[in-house]
C-alpha positions in Angstrom: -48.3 -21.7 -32.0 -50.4 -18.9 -32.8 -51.1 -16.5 -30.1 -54.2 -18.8 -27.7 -56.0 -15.4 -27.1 -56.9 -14.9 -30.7 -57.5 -19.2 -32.0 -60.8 -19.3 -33.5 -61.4 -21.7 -34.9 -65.5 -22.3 -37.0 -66.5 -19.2 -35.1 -65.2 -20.8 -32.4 -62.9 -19.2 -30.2 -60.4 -21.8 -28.4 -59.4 -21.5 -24.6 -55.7 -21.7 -24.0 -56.2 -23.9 -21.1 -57.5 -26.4 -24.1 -53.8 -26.2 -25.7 -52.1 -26.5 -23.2 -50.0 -29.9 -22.0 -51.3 -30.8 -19.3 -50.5 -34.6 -17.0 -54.2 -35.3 -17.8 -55.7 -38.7 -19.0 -59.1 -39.4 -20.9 -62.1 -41.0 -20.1 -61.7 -44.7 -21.2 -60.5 -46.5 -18.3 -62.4 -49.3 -17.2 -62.0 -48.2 -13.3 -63.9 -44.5 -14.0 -66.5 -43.7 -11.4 -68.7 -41.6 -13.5 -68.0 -38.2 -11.4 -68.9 -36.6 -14.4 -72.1 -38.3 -14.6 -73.1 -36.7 -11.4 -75.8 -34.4 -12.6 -78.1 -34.6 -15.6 -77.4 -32.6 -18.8 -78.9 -30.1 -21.3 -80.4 -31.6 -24.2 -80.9 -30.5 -28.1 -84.3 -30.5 -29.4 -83.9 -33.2 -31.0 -82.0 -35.4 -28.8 -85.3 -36.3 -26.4 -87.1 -38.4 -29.6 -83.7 -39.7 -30.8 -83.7 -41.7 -27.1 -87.0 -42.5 -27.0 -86.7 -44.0 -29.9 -84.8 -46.5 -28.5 -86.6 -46.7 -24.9 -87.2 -50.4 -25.2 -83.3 -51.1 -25.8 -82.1 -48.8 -22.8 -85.4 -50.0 -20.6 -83.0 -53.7 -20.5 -79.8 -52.1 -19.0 -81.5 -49.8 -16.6 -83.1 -51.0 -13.1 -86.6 -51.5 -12.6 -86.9 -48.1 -11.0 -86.2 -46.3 -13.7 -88.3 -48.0 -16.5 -91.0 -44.7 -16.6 -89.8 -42.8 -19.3 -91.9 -39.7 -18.3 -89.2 -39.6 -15.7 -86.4 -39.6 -17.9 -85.9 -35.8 -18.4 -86.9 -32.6 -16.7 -87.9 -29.4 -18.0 -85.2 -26.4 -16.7 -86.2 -22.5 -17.3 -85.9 -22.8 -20.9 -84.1 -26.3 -21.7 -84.7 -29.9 -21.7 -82.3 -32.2 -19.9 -81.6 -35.7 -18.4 -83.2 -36.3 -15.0 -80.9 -37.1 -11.9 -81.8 -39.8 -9.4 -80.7 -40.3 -5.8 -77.6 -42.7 -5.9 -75.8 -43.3 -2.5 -72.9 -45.1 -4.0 -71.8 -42.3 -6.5 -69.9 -39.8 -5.2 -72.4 -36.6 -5.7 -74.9 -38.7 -3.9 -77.0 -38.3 -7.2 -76.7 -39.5 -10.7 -77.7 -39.2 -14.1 -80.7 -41.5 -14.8 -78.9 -43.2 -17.5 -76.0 -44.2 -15.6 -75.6 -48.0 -14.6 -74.9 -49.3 -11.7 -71.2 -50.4 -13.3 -71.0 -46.9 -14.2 -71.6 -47.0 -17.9 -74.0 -45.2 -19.7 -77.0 -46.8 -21.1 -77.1 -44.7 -24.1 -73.5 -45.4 -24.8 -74.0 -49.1 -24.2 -77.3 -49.1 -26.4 -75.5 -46.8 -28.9 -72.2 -49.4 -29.2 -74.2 -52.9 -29.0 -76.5 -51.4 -32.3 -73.5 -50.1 -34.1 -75.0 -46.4 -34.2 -71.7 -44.8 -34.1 -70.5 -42.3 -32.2 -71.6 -40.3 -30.0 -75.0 -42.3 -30.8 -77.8 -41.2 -29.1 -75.7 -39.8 -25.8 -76.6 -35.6 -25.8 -74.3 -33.9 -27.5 -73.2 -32.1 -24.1 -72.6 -35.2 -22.5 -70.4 -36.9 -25.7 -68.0 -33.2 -25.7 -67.5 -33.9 -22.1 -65.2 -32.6 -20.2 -64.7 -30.4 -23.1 -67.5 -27.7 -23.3 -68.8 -24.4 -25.3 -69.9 -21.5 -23.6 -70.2 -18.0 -24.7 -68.9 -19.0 -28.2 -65.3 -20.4 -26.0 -64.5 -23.9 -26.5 -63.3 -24.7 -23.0 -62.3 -27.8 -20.4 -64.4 -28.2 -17.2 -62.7 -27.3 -14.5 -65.8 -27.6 -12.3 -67.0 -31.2 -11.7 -63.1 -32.3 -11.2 -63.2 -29.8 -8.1 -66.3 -30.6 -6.8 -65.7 -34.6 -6.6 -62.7 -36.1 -6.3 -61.6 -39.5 -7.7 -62.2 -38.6 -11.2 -59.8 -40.5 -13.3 -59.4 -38.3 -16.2 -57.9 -35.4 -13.9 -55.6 -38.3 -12.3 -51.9 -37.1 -13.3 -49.8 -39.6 -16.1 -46.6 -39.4 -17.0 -47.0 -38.2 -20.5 -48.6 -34.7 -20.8 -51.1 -33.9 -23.5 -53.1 -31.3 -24.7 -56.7 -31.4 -24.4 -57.6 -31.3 -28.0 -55.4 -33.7 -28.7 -56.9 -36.3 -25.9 -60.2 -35.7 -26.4 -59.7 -35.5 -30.2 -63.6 -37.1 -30.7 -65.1 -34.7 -28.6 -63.2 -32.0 -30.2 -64.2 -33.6 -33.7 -67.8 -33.0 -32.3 -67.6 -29.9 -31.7 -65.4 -28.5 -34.5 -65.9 -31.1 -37.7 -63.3 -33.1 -38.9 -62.0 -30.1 -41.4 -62.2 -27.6 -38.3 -60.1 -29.7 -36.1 -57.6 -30.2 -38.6 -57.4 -26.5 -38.8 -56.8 -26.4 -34.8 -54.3 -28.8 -35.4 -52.5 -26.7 -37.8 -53.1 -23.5 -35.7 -51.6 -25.1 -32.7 -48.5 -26.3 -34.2 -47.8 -22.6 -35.4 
């Protein structure tokens, strides 16, 4: 493999602690709790009209309570992002205001049952979850797993794998498809 310190990869320099193995597991089983979903996330500018859009569709898998869409998002210092709402039963006491009470998302769900491919119209921070760029670094959270426990994708299996390589889609996001095929060959070196 080539040395981690100097993978870049698009402009993109690559964290080792994304090549390494680790005993790590995605984000597809069906008994998740949504720790991630905790908190609400930064948006794109055009990521705000791309859900609207569809406010109708994700209206019908959200409760009552959050129907308003002028409470959908908040306005940070300088960014845009996803409103949180008070949630007892999740384990940050909070939650994004798309997540459903079986812990799905609504975008995701309104996103799969219209066939708009992936990631839909999730936020693009939210789809490269728990990978992440900052600073130019493609990275893994290592935040959110030590803040909540019971997060299933930080649960240990028996078969370790390296982070690109499990969360392939979100690293596909993030790099394009000819950009992770270029990790792919980097890491092998």
């Amino acid at each position: 493999m080539e040395d981690s310190d100097s993978l870049t990869v698009n402009g993109i320099r690559i964290n080792p602690d994304v090549l390494r193995k680790d005993s790590i597991r995605g984000c597809a089983d069906a008994r998740c709790g949504a720790v991630c979903c905790s908190g609400g996330v930064w948006l794109r500018d055009d990521e705000a009209p791309r859900i609207h859009a569809w406010a109708r569709e994700i209206k019908a898998c959200l409760p009552a309570e959050r129907h308003d869409v002028s409470t959908w998002f908040e306005q940070g210092n300088h960014e845009l992002g996803t409103n949180t709402v008070d949630d007892p039963l999740h384990q940050g006491q909070t939650c994004c205001v798309f997540l459903q009470s079986d812990r799905m998302c609504a975008l995701q769900v309104v996103s799969r049952a219209n066939n708009l491919g992936w990631p839909g119209i999730k936020p693009y921070y939210c789809a490269i979850y728990p990978l992440l760029i900052e600073n130019g670094v493609l990275s893994m959270d290592d935040q959110t797993p030590l803040l909540y426990e019971g997060g299933l994708c930080r649960k240990s299996m028996p078969q370790a794998n390296a982070a690109y390589e499990l969360y392939r889609d979100e690293a596909i996001l993030i790099l394009g498809e000819d950009g992770y095929r270029e990790l792919l060959d980097k890491a092998k070196q």
